[in-house]
Backbone as a printed PyTorch tensor [residue, N CA C, xyz], in Angstrom:
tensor([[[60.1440, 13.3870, 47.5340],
         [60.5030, 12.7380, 48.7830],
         [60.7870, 13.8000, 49.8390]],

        [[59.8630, 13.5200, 50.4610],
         [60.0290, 14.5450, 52.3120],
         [61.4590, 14.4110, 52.8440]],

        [[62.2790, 15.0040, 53.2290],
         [62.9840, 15.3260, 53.9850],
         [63.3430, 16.0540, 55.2200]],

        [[63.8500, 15.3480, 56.4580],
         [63.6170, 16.2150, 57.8400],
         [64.7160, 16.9240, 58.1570]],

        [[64.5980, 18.7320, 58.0260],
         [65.9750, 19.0970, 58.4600],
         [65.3000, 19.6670, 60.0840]],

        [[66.3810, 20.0510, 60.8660],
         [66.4760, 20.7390, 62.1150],
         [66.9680, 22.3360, 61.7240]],

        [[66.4170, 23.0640, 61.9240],
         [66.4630, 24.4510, 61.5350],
         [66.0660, 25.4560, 62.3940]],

        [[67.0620, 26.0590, 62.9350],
         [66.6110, 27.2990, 64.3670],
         [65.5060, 26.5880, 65.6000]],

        [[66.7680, 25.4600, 65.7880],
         [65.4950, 24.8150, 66.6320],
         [64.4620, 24.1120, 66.1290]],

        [[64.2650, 23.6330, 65.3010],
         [62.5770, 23.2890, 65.0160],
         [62.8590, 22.8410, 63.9650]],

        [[62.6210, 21.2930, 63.7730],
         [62.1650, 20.0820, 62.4860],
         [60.8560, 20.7180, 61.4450]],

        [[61.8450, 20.6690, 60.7120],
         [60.8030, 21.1680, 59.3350],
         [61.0070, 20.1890, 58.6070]],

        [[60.2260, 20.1580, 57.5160],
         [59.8270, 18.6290, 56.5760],
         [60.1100, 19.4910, 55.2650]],

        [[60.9160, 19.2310, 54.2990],
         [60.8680, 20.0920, 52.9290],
         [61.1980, 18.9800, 51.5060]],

        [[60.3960, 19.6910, 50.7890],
         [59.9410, 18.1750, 49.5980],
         [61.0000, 18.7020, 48.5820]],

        [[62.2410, 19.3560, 48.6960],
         [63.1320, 19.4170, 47.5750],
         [63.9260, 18.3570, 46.8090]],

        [[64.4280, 17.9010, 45.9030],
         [65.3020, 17.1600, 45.4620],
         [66.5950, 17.2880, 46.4120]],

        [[66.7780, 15.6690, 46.6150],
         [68.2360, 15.7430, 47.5050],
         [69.4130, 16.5650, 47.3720]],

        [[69.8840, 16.5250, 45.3630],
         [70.8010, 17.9370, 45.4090],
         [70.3650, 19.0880, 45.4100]],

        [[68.9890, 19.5600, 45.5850],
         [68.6560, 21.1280, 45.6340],
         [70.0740, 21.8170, 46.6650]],

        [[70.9600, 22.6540, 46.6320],
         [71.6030, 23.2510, 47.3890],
         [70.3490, 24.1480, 48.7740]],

        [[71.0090, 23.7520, 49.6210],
         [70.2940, 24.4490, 51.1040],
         [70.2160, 25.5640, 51.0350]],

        [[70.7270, 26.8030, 50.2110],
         [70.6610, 28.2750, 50.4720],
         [68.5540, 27.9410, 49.8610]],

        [[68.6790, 27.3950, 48.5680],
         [66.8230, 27.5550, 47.9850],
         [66.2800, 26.7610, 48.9170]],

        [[66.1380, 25.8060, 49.4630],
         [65.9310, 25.2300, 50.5150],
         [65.1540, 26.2330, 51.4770]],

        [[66.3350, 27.1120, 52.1010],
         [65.6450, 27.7280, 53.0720],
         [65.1810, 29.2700, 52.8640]],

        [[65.5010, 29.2230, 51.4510],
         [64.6240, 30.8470, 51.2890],
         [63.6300, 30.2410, 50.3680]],

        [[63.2610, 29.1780, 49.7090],
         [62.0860, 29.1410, 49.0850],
         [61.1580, 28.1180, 49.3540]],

        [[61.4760, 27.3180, 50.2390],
         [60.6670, 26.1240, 50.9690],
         [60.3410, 26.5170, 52.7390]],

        [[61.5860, 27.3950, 52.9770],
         [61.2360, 27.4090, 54.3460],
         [61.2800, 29.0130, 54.5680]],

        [[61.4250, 30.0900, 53.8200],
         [60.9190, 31.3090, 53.9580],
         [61.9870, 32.0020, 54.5330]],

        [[63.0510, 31.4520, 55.0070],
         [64.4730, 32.1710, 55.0100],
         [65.1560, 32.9960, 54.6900]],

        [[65.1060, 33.9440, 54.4240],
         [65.4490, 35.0320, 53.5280],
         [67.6590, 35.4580, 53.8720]],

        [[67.1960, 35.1980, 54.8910],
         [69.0620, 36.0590, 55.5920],
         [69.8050, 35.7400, 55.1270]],

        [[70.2630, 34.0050, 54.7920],
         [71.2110, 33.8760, 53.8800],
         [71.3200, 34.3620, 52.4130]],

        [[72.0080, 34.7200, 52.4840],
         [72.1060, 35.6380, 50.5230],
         [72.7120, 34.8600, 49.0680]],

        [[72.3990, 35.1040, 48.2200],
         [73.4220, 34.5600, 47.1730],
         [74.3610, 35.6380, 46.2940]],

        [[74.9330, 34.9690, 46.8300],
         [76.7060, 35.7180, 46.0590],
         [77.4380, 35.5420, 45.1250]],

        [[78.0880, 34.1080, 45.3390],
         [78.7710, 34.0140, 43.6990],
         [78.0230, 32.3700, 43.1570]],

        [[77.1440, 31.5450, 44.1630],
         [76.9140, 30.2060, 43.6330],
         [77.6990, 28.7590, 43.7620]],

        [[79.0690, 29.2730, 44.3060],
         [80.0180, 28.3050, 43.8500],
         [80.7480, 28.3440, 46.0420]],

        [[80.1800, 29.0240, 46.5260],
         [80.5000, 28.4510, 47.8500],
         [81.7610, 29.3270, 47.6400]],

        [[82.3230, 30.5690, 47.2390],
         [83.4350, 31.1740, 47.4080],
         [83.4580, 32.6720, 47.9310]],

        [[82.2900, 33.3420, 48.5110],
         [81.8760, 34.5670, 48.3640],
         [81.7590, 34.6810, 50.1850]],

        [[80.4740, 33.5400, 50.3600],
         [80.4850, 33.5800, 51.8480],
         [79.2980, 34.1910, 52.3260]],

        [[78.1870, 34.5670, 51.2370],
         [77.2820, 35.6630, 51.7780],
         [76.1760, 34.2830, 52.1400]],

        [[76.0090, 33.4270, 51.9190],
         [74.9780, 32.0460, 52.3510],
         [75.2720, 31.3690, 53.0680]],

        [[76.3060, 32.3290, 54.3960],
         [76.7730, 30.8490, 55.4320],
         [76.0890, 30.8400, 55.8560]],

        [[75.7940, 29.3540, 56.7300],
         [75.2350, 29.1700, 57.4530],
         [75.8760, 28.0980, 58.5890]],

        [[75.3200, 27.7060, 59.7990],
         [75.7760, 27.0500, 60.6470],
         [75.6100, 25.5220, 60.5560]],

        [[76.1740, 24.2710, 60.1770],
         [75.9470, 23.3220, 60.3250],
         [76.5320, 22.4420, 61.4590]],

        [[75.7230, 22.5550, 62.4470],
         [76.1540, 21.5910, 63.8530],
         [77.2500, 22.6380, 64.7190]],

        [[77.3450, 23.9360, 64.4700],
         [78.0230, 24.7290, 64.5750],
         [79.5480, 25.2550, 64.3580]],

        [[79.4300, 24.3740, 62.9140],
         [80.2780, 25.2470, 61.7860],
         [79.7880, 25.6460, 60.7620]],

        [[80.6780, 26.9020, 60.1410],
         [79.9820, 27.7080, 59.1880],
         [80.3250, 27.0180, 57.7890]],

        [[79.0930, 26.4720, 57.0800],
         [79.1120, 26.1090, 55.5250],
         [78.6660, 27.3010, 54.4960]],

        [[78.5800, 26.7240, 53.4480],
         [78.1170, 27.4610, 52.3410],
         [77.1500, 27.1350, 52.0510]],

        [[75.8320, 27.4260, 52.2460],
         [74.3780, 26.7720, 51.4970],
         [74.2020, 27.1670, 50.1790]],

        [[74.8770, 27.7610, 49.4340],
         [74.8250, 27.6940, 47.8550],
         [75.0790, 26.1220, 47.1840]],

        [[76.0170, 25.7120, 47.7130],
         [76.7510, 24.6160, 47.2770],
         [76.5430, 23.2720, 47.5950]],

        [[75.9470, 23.2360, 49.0900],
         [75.5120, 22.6630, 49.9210],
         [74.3150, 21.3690, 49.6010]],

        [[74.3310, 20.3580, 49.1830],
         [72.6840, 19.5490, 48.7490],
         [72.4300, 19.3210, 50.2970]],

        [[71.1040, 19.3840, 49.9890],
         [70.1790, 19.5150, 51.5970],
         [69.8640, 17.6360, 51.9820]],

        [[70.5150, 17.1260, 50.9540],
         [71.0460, 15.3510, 51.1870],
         [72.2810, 15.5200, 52.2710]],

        [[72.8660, 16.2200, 52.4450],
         [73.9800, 16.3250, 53.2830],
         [74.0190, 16.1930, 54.6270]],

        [[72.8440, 17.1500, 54.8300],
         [72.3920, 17.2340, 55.7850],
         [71.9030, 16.8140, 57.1350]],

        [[71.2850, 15.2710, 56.8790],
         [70.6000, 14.6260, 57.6070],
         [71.0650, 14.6090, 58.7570]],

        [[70.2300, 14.9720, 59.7730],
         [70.3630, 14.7360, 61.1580],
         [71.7180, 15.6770, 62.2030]],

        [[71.9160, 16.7210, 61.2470],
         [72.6520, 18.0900, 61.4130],
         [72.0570, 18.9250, 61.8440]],

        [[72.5480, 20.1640, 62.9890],
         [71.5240, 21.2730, 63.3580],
         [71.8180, 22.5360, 62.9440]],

        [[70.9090, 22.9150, 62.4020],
         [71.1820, 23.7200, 60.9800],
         [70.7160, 25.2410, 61.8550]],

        [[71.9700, 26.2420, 61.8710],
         [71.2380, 27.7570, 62.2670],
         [72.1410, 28.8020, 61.2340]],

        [[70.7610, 29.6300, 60.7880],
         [70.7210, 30.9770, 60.1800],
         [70.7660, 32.0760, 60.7490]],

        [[71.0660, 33.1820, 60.2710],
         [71.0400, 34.4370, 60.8300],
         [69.5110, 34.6300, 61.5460]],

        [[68.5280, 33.9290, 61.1570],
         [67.6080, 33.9100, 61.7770],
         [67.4190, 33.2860, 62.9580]],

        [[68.0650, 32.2850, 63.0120],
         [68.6830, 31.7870, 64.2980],
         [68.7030, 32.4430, 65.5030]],

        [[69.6770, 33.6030, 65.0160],
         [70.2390, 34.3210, 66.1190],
         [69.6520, 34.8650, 66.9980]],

        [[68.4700, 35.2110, 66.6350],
         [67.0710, 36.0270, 67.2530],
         [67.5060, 37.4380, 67.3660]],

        [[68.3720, 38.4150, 66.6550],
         [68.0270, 39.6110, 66.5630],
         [69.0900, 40.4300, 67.3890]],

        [[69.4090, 39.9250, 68.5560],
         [69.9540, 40.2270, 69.6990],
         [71.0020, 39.4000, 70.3870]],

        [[71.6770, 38.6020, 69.3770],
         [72.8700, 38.4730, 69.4010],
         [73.7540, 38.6410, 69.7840]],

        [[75.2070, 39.0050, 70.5730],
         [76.1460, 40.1860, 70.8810],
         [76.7890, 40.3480, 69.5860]],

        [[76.9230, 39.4730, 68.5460],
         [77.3230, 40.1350, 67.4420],
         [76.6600, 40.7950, 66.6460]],

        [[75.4100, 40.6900, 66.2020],
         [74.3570, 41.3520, 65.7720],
         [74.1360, 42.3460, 66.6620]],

        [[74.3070, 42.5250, 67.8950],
         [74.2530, 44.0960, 68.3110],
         [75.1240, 44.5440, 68.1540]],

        [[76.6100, 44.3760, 68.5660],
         [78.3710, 44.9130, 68.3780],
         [77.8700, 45.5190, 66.8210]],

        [[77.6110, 45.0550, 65.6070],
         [77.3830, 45.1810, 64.1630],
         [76.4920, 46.5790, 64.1050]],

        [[75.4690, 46.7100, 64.9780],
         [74.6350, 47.5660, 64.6890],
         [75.6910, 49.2030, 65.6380]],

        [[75.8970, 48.6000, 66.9400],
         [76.7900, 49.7300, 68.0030],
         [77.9240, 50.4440, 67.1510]],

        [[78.6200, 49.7090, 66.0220],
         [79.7900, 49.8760, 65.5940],
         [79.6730, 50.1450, 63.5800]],

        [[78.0860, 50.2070, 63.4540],
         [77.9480, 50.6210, 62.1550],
         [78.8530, 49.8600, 61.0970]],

        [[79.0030, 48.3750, 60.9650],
         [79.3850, 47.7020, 60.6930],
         [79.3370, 47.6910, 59.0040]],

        [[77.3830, 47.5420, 58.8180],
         [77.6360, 47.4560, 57.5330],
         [77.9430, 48.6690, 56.3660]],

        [[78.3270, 48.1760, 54.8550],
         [77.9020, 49.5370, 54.1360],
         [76.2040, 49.2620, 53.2830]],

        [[76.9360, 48.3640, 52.5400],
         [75.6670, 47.7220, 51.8430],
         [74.7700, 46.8400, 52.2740]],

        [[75.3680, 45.8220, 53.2660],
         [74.9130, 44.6770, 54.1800],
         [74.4210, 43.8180, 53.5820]],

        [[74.8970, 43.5740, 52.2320],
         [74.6170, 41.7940, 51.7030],
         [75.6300, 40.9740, 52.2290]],

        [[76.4600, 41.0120, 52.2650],
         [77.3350, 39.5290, 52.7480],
         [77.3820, 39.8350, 54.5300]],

        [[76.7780, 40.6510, 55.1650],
         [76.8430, 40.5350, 56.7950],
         [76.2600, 39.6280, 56.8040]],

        [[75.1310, 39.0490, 56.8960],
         [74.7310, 37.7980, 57.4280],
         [76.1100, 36.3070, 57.5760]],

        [[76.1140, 36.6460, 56.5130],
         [77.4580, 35.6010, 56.4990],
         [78.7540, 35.6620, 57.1370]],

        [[78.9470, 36.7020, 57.1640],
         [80.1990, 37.6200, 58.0380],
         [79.4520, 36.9680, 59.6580]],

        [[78.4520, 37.5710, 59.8000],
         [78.2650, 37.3410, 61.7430],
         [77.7450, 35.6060, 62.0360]],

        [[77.6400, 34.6690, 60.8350],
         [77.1950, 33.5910, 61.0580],
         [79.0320, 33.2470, 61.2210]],

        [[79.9050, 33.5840, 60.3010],
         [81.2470, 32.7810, 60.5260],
         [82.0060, 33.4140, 61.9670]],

        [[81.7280, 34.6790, 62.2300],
         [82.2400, 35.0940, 62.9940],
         [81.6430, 34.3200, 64.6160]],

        [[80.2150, 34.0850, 64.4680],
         [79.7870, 33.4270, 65.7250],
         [80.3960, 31.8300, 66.0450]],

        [[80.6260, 31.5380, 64.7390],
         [81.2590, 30.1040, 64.5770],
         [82.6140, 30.2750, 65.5510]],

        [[83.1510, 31.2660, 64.9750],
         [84.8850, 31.2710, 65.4390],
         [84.3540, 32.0740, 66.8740]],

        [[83.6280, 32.9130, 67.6760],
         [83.4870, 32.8310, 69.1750],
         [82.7220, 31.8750, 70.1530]],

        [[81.9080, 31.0240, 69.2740],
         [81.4350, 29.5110, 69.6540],
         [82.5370, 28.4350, 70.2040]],

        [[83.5500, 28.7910, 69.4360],
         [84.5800, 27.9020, 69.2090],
         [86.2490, 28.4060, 69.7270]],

        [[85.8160, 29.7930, 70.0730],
         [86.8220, 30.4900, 70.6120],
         [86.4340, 31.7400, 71.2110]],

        [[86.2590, 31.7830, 72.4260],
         [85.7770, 33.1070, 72.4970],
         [86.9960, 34.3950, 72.7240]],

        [[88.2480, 34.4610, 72.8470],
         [89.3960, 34.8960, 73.0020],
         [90.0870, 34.5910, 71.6650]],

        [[89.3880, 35.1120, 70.4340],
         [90.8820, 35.3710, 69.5730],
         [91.4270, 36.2740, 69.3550]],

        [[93.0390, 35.9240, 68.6990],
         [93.1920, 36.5170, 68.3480],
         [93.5490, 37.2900, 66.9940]],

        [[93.9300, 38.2880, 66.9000],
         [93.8020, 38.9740, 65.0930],
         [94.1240, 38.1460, 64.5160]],

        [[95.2850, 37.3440, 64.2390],
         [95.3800, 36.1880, 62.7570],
         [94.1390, 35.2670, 63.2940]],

        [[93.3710, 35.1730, 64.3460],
         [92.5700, 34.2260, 64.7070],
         [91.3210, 34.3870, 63.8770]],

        [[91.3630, 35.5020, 64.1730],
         [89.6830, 36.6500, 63.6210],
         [90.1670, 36.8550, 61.7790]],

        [[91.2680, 36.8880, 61.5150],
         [91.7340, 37.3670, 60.2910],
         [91.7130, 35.6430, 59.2190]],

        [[91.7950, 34.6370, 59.8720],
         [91.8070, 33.0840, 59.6400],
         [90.2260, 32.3790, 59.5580]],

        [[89.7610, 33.0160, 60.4570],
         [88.5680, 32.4360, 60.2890],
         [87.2500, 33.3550, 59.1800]],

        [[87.8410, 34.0410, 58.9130],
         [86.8330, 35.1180, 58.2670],
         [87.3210, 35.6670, 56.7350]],

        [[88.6380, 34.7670, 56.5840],
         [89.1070, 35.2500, 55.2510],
         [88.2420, 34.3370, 54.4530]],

        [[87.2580, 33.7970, 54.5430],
         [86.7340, 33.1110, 52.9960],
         [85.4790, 34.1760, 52.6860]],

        [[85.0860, 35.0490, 53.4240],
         [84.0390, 36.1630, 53.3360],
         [84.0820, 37.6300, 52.9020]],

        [[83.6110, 37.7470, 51.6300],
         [84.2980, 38.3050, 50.9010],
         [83.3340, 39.6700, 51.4500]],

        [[83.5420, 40.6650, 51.3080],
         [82.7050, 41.9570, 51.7580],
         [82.9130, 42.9370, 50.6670]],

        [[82.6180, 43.2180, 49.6240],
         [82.7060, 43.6790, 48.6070],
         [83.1770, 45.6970, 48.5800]],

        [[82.0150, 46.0870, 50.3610],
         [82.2840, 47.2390, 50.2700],
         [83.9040, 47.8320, 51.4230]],

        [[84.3280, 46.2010, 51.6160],
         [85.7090, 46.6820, 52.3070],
         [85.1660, 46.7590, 53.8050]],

        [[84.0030, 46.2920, 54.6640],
         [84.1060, 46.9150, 56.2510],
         [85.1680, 45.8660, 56.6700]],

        [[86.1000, 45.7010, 56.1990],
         [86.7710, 44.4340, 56.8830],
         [86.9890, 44.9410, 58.2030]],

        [[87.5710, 46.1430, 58.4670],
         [88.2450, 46.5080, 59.6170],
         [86.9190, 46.6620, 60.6280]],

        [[85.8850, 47.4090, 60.2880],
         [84.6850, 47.3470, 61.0590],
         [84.5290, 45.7090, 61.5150]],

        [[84.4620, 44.9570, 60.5780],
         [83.8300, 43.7980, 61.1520],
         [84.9310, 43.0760, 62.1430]],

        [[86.1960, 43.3190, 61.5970],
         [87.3000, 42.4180, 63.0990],
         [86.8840, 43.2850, 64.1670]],

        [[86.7430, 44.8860, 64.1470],
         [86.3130, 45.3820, 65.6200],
         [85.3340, 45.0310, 66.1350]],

        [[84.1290, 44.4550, 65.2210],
         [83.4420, 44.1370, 65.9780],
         [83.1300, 42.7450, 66.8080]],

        [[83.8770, 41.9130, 66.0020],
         [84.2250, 40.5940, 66.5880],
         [85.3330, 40.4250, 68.2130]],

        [[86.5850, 41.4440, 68.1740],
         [86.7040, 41.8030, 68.9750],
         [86.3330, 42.5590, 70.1500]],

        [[84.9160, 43.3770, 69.9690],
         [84.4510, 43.9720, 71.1680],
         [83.4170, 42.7540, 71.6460]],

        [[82.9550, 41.9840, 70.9250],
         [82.4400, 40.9500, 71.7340],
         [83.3380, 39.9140, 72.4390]],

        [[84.4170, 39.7000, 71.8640],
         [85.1810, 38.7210, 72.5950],
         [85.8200, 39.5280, 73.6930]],

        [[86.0580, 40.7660, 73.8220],
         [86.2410, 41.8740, 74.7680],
         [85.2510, 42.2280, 75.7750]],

        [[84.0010, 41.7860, 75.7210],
         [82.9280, 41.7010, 76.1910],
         [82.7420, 40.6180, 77.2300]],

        [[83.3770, 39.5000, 77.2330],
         [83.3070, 38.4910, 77.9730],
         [84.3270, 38.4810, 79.1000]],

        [[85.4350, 39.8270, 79.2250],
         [85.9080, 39.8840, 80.3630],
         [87.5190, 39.2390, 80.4320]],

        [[87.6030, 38.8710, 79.4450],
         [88.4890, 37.9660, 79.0960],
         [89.7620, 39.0070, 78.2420]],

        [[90.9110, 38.6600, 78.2810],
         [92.0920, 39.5540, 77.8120],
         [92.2840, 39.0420, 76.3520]],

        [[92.3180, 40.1320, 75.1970],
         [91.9530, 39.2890, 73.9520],
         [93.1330, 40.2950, 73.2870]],

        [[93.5370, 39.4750, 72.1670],
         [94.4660, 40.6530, 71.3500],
         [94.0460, 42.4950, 71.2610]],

        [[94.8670, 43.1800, 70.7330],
         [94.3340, 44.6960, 70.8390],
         [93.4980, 44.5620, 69.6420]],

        [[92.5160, 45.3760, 69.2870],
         [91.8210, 45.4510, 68.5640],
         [92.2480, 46.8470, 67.3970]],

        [[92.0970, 45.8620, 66.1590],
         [92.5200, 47.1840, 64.8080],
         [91.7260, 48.1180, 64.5570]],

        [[90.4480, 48.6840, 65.0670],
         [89.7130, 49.2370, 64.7290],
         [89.9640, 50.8600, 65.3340]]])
């Protein structure tokens, strides 16, 4: 049975089983690669993704859930991002498997806030686990974008 998701803009049709979880979904039906798999169980954080513009877990996720939700990936972002550049300006990653997931939750929380502050940035980003420790890289870099908009934002730990 066909199913219609909305994905970076653009209705795609994908013939998975309703519980297939959305991370295989969109790396093996729709060629997705950015979201990652981490631990399986929706606790790691490296397969977020954006649903309607909050950040889920597509490991965990059945693509039955979905319906009529607007679904964006790191592919989404188109490359050029201000967080995806801040990430690259500020040498963010070490290993860079769970960044994708890191700058999909982090865009969530400046979508939704563009002025936070540290317990703000420290609240919204604690379910993302970063294995090689950039924690502190990645709040600076969430803060130089919200610093970016001109706007007076907590001091930044970095």
């Amino acid at each position: 049975m066909a199913t219609s998701l909305e994905i970076n803009g653009r209705t795609v049709q994908v013939e998975s089983a309703p519980d297939t979880p959305l991370l295989w979904v969109l790396r093996e039906e729709v060629g997705l690669t950015g979201a990652k798999f981490g631990c399986g169980i929706g606790q790691c954080g490296a397969c977020t993704v954006l649903a309607d513009g909050t950040p889920v877990r597509s490991c965990s996720l059945p693509v039955s859930a979905l319906s009529g939700m607007k679904i964006t990936t790191i592919e989404g972002l188109g490359g050029t991002h201000p967080l995806q550049e801040a990430w690259v300006k500020l040498d963010v990653p070490q290993c860079g498997y769970c960044q994708t997931g890191q700058i999909m939750s982090a865009a969530a929380l400046l979508a939704s806030n563009p002025r936070p502050s540290d317990a703000e940035i420290d609240a919204a980003m604690e379910g993302n686990i970063c294995r090689c420790g950039a924690y502190q890289r990645i709040h600076a870099a969430i803060q130089e974008v919200a610093q970016a908009t001109g706007q007076p934002t907590a001091k930044s730990r970095a």
